[in-house]
C-alpha positions as CSV (number, residue, x, y, z in Angstrom):
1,X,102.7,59.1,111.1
2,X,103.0,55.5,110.6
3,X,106.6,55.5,109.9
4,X,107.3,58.1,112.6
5,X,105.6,55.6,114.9
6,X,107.7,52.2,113.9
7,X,110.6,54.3,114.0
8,X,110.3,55.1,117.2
9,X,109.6,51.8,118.6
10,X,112.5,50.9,116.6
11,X,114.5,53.0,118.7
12,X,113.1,51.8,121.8
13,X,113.7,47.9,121.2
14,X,117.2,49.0,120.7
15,X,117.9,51.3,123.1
16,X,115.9,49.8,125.9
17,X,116.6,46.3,125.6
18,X,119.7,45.7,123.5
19,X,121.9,44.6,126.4
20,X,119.4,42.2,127.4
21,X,119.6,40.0,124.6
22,X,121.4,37.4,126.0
23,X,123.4,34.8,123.6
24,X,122.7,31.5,126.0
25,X,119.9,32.4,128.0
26,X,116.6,33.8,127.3
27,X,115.1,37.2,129.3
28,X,112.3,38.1,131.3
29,X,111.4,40.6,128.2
30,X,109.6,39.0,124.7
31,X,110.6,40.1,121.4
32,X,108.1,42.9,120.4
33,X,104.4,42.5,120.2
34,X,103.2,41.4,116.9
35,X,106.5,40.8,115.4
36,X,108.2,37.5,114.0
37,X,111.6,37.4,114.3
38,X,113.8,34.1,112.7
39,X,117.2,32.6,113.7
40,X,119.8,30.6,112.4
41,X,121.9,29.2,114.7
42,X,124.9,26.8,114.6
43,X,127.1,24.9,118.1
44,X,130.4,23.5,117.0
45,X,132.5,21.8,119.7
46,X,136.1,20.0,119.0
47,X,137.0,16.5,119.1
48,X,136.5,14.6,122.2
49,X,138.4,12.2,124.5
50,X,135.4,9.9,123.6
51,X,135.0,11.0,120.0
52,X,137.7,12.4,118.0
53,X,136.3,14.1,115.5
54,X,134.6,17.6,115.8
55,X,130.7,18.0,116.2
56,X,128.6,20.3,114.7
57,X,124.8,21.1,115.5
58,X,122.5,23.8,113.4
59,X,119.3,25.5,115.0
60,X,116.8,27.0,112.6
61,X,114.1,29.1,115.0
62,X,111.3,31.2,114.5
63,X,110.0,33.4,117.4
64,X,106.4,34.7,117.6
65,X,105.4,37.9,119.5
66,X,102.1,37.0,120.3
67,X,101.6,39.7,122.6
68,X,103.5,42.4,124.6
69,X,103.1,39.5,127.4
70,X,103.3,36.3,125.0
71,X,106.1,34.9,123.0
72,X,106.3,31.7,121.0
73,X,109.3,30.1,119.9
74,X,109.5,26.7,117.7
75,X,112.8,25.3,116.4
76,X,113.9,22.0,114.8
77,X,118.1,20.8,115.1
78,X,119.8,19.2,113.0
79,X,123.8,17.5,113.6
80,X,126.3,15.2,113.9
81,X,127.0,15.2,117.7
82,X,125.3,11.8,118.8
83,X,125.8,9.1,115.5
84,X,128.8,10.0,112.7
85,X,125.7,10.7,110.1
86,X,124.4,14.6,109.6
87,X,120.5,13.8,110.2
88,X,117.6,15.5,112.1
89,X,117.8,15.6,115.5
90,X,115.1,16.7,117.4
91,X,112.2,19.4,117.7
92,X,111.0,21.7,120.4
93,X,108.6,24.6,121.4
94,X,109.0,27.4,124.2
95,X,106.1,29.7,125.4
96,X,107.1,32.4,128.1
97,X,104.5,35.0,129.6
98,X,105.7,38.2,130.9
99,X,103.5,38.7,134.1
100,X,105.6,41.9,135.9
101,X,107.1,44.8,134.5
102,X,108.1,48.0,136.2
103,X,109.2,50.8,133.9
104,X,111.0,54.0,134.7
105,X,113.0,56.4,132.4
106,X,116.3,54.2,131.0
107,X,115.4,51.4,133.7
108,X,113.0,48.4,134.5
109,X,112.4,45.2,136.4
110,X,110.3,42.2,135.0
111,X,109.9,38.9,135.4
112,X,108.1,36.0,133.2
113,X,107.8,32.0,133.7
114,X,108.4,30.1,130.7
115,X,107.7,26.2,129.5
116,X,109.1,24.4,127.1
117,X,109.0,20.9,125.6
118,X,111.2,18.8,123.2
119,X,111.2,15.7,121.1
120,X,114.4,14.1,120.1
121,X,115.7,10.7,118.0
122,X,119.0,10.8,119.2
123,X,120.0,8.1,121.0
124,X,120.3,8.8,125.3
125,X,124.3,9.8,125.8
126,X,125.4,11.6,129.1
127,X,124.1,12.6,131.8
128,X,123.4,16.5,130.7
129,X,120.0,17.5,130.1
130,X,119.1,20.0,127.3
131,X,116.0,20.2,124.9
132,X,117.9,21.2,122.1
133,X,118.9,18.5,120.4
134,X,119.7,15.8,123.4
135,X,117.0,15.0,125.1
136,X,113.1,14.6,125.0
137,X,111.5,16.2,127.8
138,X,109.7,19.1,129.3
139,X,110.5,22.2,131.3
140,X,109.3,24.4,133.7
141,X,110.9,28.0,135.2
142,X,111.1,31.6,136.2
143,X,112.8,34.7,134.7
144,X,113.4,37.9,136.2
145,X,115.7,40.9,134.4
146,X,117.1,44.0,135.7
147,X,117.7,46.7,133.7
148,X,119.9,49.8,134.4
149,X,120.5,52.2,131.3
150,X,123.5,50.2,129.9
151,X,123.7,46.9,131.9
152,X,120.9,44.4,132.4
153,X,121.2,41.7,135.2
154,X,119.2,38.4,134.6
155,X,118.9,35.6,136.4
156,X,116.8,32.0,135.8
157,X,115.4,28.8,137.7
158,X,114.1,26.0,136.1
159,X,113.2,22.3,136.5
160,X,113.8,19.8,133.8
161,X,112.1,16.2,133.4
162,X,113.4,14.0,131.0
163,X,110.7,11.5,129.0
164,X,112.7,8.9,127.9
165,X,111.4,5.2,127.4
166,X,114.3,3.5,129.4
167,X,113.0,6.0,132.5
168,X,110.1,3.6,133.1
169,X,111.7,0.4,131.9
170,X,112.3,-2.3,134.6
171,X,114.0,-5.0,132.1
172,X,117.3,-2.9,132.4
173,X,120.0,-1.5,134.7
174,X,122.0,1.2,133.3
175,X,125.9,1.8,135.0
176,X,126.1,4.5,136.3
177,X,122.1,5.2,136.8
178,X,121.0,7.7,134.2
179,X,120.0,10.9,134.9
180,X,116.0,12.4,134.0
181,X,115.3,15.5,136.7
182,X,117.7,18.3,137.0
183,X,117.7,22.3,138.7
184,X,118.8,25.0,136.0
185,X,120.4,28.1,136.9
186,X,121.7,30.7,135.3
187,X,123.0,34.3,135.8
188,X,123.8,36.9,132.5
189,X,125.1,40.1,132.3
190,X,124.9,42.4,129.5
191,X,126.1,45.3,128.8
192,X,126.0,48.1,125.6
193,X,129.5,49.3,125.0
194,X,128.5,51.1,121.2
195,X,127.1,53.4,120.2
196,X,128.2,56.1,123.0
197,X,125.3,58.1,122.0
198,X,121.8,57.0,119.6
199,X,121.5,59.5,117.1
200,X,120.2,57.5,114.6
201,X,118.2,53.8,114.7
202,X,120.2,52.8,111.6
203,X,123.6,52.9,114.2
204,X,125.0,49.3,114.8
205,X,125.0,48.2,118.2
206,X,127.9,46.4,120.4
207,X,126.6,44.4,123.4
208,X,129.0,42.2,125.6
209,X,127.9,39.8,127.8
210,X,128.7,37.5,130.4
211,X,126.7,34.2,131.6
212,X,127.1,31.7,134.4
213,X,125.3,28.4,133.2
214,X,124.9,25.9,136.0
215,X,123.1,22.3,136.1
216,X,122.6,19.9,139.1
217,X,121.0,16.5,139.1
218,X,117.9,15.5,141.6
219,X,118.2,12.1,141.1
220,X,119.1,10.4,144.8
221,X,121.6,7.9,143.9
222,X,123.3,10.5,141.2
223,X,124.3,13.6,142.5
224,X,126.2,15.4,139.6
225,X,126.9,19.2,138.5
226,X,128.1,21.2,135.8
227,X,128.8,25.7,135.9
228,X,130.0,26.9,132.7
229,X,131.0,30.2,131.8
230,X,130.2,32.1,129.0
231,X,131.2,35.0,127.6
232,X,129.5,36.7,124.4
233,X,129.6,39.6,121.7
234,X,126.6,40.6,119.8
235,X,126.3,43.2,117.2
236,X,122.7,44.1,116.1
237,X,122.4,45.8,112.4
238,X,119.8,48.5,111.5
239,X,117.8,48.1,114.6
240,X,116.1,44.2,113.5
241,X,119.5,41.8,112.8
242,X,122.0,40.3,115.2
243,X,124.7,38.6,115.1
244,X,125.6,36.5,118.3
245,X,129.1,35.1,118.9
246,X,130.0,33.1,121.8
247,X,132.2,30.9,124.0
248,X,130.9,28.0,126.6
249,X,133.3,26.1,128.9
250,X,133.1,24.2,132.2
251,X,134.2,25.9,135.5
252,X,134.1,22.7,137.3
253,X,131.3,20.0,137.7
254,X,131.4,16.2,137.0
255,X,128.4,15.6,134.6
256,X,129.0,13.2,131.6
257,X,128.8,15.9,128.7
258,X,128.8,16.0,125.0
259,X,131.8,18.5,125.9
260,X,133.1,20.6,128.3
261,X,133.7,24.0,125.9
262,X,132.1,25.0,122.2
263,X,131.4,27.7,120.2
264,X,128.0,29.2,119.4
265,X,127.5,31.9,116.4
266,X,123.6,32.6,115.2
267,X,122.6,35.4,113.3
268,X,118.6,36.5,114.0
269,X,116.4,39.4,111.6
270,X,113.3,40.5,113.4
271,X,110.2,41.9,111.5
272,X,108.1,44.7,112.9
273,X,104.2,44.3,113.0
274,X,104.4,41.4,110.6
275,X,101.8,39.7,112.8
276,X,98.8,41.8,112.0
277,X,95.9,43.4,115.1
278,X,92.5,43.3,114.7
């Protein structure tokens, strides 16, 4: 009975939620309850009008399912995008709690608000703000996911602060002013073009996605953007292991970035139950 039961939540992980597992954006759904899933991830963006060498950044995670409404996920980064030398980077935690769902037969609606934090050693380049690697900081935002049999619809809001010494320094003037408070928004589509059919949870899985990534600074004297596009392909393995592919450039915007397009490949395994109820 115990096997028939983790098979069949197994199945519904994968059947349910596969298209949802977006490649640069997180959803309103957690990983499943009591599980632990980990991730190896790697960015790699081409030389660059002010660097001409490529850049390469690596992203080892581990994700907690606390509960069927709590997830936990810690990573550290380490790369070669801010000094020539491959070194640490930075380190950051993200805790999102699932407070609506509304399920219905091969359909559902929820929506979670997530935080997240980050400490980095890099020095301060550019004017983009992200946890992962660039900045130290702290975030703050909301999730909801739509869910229609093969396509889910996601979209995200969040506020960034950046906690950076030179924020509350009064000795110095940068030019142009730097930027430390931004609005994130995003907008993913995914949808599961294989299998046709589940007949068996051992069937690999194709997902395609699309994601609109957007960033605008609240700063008064620095009003700058970014909106990205990124498309994805993900193929999940024996129900637990995925393999994420993607593509990020710019649509328009004038933000100071590391760069304007990059690559992003990770490969995640989840384990079942491996956190143990009472």
């Amino acid at each position: 009975m115990k096997h028939v039961c983790l098979v069949i939540s197994i199945l519904v992980v994968t059947a349910v939620k596969g298209q949802e597992l977006y490649v640069f954006s997180d959803p309103a759904s957690n990983i499943p309850a009591r599980s632990i899933s980990v991730k190896a991830g790697g960015m790699f963006m081409g030389p660059q009008v002010w660097n001409d060498r490529p850049m390469q950044r690596y992203m080892p995670e581990i994700m907690l399912g606390i509960s069927k409404k709590w997830m936990l996920r810690t990573g550290v980064t380490f790369g070669d995008m801010h000094t020539s030398n491959f070194a640490w980077e930075s380190a950051y935690a993200y805790l999102k709690y699932r407070f609506l769902s509304k399920d219905d037969i091969h359909k559902h609606f929820r929506m979670a608000i997530f935080a997240d934090g980050s400490y980095t050693r890099v020095p301060f380049h550019n004017d983009e703000i992200t946890l992962q690697g660039d900045k130290s900081g702290v975030q703050l935002g909301l999730i909801a996911t739509q869910l229609w049999h093969k396509l889910a619809v996601s979209g995200t809001v969040s506020h960034t602060q950046v906690l950076d010494k030179s924020r509350n320094s009064k000795n110095v003037i940068y030019v142009p002013s730097r930027v430390y408070q931004a609005m994130n928004y995003s907008v993913s589509a995914g949808y599961l073009v294989l299998p046709e059919e589940y007949t068996d949870y051992k069937q690999t899985n194709l997902n395609i996605y699309a994601e609109l990534l957007a960033q605008q600074s609240l700063e008064a004297d620095r009003k700058v953007y970014y909106i990205d596009l990124a498309p994805a392909a993900q193929l999940i393995f024996n129900s637990n292991t995925k393999l994420n592919i993607g593509y990020r450039f710019q649509l328009g915007g004038n933000m100071q970035r590391m760069a304007e397009s990059g690559w992003l490949i990770s490969l995640e395994r989840t384990f079942l139950n491996a956190l143990k109820g009472k």
